[in-house]
C-alpha atoms as a printed R data frame, in Angstrom:
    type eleno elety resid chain resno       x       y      z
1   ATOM     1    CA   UNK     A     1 -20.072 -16.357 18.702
2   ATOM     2    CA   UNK     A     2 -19.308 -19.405 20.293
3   ATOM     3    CA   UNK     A     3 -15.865 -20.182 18.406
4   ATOM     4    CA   UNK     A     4 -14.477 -17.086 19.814
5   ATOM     5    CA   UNK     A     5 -11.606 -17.500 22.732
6   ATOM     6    CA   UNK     A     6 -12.676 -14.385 24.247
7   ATOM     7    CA   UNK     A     7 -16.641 -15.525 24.208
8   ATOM     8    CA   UNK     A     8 -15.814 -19.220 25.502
9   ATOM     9    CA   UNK     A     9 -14.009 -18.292 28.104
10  ATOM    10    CA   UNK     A    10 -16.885 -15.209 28.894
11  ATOM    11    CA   UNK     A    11 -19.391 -17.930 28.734
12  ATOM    12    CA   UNK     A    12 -17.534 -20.687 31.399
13  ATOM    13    CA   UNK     A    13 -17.305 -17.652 33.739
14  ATOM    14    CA   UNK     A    14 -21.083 -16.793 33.536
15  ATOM    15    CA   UNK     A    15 -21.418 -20.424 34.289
16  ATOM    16    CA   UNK     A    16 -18.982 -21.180 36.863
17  ATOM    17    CA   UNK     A    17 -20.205 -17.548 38.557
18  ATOM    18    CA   UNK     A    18 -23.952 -18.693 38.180
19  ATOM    19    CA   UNK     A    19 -23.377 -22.158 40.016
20  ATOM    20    CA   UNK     A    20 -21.813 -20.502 42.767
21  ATOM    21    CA   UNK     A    21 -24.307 -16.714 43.122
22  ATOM    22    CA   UNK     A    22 -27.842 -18.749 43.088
23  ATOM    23    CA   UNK     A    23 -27.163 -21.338 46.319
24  ATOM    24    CA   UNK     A    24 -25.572 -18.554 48.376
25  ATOM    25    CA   UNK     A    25 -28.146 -15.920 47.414
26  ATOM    26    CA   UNK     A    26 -31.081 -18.478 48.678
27  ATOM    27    CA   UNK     A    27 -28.888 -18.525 52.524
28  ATOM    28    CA   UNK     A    28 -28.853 -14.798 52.060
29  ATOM    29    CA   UNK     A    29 -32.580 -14.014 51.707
30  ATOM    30    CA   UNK     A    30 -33.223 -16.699 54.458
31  ATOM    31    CA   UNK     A    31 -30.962 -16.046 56.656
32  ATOM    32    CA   UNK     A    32 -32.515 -11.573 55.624
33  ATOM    33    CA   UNK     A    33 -28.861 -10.898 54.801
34  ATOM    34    CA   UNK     A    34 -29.549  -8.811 51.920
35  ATOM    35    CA   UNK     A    35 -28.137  -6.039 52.940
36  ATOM    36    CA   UNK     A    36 -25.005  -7.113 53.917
37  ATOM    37    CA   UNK     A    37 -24.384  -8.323 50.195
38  ATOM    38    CA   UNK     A    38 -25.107  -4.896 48.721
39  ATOM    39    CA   UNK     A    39 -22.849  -3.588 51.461
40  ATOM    40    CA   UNK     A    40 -19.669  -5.413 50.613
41  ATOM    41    CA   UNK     A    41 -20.140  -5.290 47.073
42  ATOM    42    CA   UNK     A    42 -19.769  -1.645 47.351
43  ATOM    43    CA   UNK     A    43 -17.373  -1.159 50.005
44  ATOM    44    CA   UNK     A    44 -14.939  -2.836 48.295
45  ATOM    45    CA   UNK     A    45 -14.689   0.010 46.014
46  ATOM    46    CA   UNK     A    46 -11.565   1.317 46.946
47  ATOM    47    CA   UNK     A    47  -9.492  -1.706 46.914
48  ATOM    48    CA   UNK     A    48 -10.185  -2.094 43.198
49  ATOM    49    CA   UNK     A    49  -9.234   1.118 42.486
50  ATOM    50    CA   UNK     A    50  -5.893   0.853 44.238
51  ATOM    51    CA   UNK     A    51  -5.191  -2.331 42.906
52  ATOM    52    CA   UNK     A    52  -5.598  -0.554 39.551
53  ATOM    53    CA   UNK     A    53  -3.652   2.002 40.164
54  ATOM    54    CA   UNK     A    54  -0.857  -0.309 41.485
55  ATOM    55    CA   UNK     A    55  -1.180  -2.510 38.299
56  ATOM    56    CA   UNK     A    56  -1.994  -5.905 40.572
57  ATOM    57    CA   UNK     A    57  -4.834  -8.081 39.986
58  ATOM    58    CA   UNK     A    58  -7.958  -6.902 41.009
59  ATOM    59    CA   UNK     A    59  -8.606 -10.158 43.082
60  ATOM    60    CA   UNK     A    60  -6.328  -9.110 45.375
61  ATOM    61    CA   UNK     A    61  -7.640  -5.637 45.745
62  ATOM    62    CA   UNK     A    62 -11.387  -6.720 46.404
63  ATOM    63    CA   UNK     A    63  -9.965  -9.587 49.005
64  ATOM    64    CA   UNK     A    64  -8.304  -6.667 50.292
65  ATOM    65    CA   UNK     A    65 -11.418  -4.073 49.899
66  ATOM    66    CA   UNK     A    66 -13.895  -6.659 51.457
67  ATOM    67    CA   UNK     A    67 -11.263  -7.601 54.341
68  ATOM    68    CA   UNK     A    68 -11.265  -3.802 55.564
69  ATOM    69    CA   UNK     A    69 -15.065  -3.303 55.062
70  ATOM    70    CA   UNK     A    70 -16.148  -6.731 56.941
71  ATOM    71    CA   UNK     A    71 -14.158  -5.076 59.507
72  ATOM    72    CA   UNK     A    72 -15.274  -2.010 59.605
73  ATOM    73    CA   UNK     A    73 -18.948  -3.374 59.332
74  ATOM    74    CA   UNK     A    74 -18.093  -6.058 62.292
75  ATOM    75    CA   UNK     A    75 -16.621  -3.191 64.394
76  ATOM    76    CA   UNK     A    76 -20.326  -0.937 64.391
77  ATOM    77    CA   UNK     A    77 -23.815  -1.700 65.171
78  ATOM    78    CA   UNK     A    78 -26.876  -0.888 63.711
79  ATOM    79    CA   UNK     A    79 -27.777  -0.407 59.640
80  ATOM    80    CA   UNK     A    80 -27.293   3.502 60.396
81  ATOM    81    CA   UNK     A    81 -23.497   2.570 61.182
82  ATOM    82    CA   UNK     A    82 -23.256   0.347 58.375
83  ATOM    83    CA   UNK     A    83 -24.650   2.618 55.818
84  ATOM    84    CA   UNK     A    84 -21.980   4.883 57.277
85  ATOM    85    CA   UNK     A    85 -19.259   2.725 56.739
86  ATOM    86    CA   UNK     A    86 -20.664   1.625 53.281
87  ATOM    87    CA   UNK     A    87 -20.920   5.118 51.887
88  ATOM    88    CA   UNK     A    88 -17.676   6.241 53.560
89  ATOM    89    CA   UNK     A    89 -15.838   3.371 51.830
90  ATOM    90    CA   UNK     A    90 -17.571   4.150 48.918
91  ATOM    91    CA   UNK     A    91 -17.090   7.795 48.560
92  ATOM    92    CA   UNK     A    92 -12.938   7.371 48.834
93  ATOM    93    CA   UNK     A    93 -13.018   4.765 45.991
94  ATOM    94    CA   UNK     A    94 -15.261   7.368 44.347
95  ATOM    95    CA   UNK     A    95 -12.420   9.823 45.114
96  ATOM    96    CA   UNK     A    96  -9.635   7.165 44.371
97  ATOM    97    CA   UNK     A    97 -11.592   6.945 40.828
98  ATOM    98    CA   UNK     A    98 -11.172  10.308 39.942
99  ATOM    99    CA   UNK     A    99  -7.361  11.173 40.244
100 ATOM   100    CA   UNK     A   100  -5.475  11.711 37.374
101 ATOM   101    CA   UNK     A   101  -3.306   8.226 37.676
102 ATOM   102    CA   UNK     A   102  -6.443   6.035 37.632
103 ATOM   103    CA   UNK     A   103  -6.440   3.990 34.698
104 ATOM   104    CA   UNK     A   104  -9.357   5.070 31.897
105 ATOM   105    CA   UNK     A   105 -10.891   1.697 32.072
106 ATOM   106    CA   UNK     A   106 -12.796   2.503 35.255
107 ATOM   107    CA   UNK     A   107 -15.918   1.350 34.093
108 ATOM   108    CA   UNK     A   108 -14.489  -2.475 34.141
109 ATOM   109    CA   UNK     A   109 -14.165  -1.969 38.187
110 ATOM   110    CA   UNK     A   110 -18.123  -0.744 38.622
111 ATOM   111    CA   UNK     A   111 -19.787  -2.915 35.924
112 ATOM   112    CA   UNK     A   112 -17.335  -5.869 35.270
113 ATOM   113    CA   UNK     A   113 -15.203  -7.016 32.288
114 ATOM   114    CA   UNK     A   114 -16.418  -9.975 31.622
115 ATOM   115    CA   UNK     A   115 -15.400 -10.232 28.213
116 ATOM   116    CA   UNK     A   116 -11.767  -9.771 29.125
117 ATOM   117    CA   UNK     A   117 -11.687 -12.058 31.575
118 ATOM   118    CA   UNK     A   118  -8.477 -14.297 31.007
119 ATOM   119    CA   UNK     A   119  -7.724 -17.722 31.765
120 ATOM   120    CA   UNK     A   120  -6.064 -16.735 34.860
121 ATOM   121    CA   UNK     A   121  -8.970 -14.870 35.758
122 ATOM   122    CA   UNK     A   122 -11.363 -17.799 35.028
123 ATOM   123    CA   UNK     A   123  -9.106 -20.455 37.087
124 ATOM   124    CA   UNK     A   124  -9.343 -18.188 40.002
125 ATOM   125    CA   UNK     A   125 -13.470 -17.424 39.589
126 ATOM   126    CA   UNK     A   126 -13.729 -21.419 39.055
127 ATOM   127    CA   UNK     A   127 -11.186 -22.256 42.610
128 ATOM   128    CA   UNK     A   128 -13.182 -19.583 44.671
129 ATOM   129    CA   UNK     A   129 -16.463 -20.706 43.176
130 ATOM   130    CA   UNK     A   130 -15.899 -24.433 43.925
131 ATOM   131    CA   UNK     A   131 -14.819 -23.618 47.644
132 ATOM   132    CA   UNK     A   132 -17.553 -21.367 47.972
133 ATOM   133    CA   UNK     A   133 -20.155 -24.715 46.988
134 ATOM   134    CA   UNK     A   134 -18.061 -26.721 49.400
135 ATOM   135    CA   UNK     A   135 -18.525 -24.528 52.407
136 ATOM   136    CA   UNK     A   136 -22.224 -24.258 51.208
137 ATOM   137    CA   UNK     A   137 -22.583 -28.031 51.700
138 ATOM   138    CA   UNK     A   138 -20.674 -28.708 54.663
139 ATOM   139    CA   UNK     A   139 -22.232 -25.306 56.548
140 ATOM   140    CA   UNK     A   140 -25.879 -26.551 55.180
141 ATOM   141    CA   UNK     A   141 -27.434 -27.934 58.393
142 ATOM   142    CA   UNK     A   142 -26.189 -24.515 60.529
143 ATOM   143    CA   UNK     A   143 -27.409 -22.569 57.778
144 ATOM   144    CA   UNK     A   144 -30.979 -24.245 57.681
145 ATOM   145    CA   UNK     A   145 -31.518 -24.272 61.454
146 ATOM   146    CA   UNK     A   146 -30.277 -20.457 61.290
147 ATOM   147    CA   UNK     A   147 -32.974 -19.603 58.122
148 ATOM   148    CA   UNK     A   148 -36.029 -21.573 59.715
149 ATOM   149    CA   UNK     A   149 -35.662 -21.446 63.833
150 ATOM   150    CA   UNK     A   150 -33.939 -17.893 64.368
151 ATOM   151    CA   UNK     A   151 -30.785 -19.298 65.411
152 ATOM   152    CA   UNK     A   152 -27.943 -16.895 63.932
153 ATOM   153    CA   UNK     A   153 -23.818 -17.037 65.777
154 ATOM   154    CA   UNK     A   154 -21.863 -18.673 63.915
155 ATOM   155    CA   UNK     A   155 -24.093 -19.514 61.038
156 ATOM   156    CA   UNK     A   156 -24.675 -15.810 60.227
157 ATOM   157    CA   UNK     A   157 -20.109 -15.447 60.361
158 ATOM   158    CA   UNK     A   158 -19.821 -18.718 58.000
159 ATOM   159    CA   UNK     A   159 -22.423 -16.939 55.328
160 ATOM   160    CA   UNK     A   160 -20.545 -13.586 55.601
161 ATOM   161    CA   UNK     A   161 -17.137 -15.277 55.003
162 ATOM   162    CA   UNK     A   162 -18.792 -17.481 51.772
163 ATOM   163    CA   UNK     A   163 -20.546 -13.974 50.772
164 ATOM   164    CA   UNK     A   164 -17.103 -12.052 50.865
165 ATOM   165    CA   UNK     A   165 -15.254 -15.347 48.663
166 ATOM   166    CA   UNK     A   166 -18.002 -15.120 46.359
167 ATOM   167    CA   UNK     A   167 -17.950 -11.272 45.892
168 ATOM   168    CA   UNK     A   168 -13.863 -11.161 45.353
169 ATOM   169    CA   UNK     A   169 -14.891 -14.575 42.709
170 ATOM   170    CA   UNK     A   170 -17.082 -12.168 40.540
171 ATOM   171    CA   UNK     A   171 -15.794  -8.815 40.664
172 ATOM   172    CA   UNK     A   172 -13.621  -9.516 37.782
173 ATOM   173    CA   UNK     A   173 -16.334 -10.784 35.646
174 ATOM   174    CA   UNK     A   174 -19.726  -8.276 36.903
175 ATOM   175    CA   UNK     A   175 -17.990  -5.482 38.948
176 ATOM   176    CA   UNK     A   176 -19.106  -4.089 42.117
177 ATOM   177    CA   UNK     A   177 -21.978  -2.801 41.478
178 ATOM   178    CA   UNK     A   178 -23.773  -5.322 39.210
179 ATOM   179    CA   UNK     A   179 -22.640  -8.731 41.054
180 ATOM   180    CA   UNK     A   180 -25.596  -8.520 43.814
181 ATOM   181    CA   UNK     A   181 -28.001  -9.147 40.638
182 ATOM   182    CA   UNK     A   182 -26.900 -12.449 40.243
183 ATOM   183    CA   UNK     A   183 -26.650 -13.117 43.523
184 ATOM   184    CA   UNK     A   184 -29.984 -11.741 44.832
185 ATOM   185    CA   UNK     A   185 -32.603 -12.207 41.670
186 ATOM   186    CA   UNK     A   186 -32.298 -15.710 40.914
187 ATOM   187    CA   UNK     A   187 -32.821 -17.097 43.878
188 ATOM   188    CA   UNK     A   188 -35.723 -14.510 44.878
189 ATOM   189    CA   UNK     A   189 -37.064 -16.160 41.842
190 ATOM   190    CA   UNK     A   190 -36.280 -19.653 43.038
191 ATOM   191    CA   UNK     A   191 -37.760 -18.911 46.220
192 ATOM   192    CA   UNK     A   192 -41.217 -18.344 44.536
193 ATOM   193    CA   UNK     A   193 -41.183 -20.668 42.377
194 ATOM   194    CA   UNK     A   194 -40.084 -24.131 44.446
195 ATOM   195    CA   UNK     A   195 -40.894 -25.214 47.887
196 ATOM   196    CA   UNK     A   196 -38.499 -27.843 49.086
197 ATOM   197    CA   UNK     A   197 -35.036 -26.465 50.056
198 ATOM   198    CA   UNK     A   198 -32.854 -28.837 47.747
199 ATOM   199    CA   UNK     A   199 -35.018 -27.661 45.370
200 ATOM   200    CA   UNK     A   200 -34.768 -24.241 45.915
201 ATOM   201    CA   UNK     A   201 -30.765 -24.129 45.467
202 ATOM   202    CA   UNK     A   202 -30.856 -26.012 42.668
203 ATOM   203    CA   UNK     A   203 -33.536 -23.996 40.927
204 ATOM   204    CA   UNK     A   204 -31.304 -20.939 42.014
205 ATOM   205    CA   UNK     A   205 -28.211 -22.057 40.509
206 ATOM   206    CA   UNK     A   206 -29.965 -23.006 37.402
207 ATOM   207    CA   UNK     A   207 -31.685 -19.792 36.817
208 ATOM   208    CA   UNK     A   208 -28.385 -17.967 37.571
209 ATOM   209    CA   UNK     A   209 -26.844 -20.074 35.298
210 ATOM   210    CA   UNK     A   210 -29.477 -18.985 32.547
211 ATOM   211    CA   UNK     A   211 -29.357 -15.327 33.126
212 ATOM   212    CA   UNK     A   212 -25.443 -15.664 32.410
213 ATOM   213    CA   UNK     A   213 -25.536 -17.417 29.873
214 ATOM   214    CA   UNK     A   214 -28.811 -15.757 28.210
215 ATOM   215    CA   UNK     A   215 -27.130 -12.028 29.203
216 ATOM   216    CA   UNK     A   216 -23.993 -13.177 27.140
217 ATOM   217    CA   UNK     A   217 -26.365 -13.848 24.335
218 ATOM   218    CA   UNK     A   218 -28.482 -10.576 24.466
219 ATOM   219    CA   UNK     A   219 -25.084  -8.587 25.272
220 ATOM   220    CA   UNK     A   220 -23.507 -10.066 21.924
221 ATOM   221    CA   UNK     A   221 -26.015  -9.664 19.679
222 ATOM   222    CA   UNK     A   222 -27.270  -5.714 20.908
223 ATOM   223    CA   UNK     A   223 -23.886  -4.564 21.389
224 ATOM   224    CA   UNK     A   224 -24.138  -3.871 25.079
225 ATOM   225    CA   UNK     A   225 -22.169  -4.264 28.040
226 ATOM   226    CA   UNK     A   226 -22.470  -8.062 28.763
227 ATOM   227    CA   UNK     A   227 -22.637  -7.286 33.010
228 ATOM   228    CA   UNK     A   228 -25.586  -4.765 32.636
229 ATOM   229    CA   UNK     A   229 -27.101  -7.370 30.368
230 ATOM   230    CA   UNK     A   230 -26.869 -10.298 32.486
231 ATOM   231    CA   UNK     A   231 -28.280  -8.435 35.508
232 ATOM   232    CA   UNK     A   232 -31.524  -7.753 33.580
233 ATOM   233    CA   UNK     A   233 -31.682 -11.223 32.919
234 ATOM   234    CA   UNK     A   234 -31.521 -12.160 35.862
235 ATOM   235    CA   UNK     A   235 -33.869  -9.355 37.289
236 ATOM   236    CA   UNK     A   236 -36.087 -10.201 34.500
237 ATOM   237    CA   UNK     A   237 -36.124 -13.814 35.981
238 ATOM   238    CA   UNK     A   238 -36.813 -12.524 39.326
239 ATOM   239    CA   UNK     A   239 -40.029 -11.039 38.204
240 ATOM   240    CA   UNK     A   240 -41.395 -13.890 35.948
241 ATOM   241    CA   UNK     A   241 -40.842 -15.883 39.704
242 ATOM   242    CA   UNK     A   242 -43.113 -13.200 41.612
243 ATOM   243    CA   UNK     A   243 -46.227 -13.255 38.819
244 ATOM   244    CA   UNK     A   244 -46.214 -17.056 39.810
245 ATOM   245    CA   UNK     A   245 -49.689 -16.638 41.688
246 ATOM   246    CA   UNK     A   246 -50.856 -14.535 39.581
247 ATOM   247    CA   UNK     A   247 -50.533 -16.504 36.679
248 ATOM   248    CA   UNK     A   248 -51.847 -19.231 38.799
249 ATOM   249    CA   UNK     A   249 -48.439 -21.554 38.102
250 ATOM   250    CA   UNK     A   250 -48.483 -24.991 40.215
């Protein structure tokens, strides 16, 4: 398994993805973002299906797909507007999907490929993924004093810009519909399970790291789709954090 090209390289993703998803999902639940990480994740939809259909990279089509839908979202008010906008965007890359010149391999756009990810693929993932832990670090204090005293501006723009590098930096690998998983359930789980902030992200980014890596594992040796995999891992992780008090954990 692990002298395989096409496994190595699936494994550095799931780490270099995992580093980068666990900090940034701990901002997201703290600064009650949630939603807005669902929201691009699926309104990107039909930028990967034209950049499919135009034979580009698909990084190009979810920078484009989450450019338009960070508009869109900016430009209404209210979650019934942005649910709007969401399923709107949604529905034409649903529609997009099902012409007859979409390539067969539709599945890689919803639920990832990360088993075919190249080593142009991984160079990107690692470059976004890097910048995305840099702007984590230099936007920390904003983002703490946004998460614990209410105070939102520019701290709430900087998170939305990090979440929309971070969602075109795993596309590739978990697809549009899985990525929030890795995002979200480690560092619920991290939350629970740590009380001091440092600790908290780096708890996060371990446990994402271990859902990738363990989803790889269980994907390889049941035969199933290694995206799906790793976001039951990582859910699975998410819900070992909650029993915490109930298992009476320190």
């Amino acid at each position: 398994m692990f002298s395989s090209g096409i496994m190595q390289r699936a494994f550095v993703e799931a780490i270099v993805l995992g580093l980068a998803c666990g900090p940034l999902g701990v901002w997201i639940l703290l600064l009650r973002r949630s939603y807005a990480a669902e929201s691009l994740s699926h309104a990107m939809l039909p930028g990967l299906v034209i950049a499919a259909l135009a034979g580009i990279p698909l990084v190009f089509g979810a920078a484009a797909g989450v450019l338009v839908a960070a508009v869109l979202i900016a430009a209404v008010r209210g979650d019934v507007g942005v649910a709007v906008v969401v399923s709107g965007l949604f529905g034409l890359g649903g529609i997009l999907a099902l012409s007859p010149e979409t390539p067969p391999r539709l599945g890689e756009l919803l639920f990832g490929d990360l088993l075919g990810v190249t080593n142009g693929d991984l160079l990107a993932a690692a470059l976004l993924s890097v910048g995305v832990l840099i702007a984590l670090a230099l936007a920390y204090r904003s983002l703490a004093l946004a998460g614990f005293e209410g105070r939102g501006g520019r701290a709430d723009l900087a998170l939305l810009a990090i979440l929309a590098v971070t969602t075109v930096a795993a596309v590739q690998g978990l697809g549009n519909l899985l990525l929030v998983a890795l995002i979200l359930a480690p560092a619920a789980a991290a939350l629970n399970l740590a009380q001091r902030l440092p600790h908290v992200l780096a708890l996060a980014a371990a446990l994402a790291v271990v859902a990738g890596v363990g989803g790889l594992i269980v994907s390889y040796q049941l035969e199933i789709a290694a995206g799906a995999s790793i976001a039951l891992c990582a859910i699975a992780l998410s819900t070992l954090g909650l029993l915490k008090p109930k298992l009476g954990m320190p």
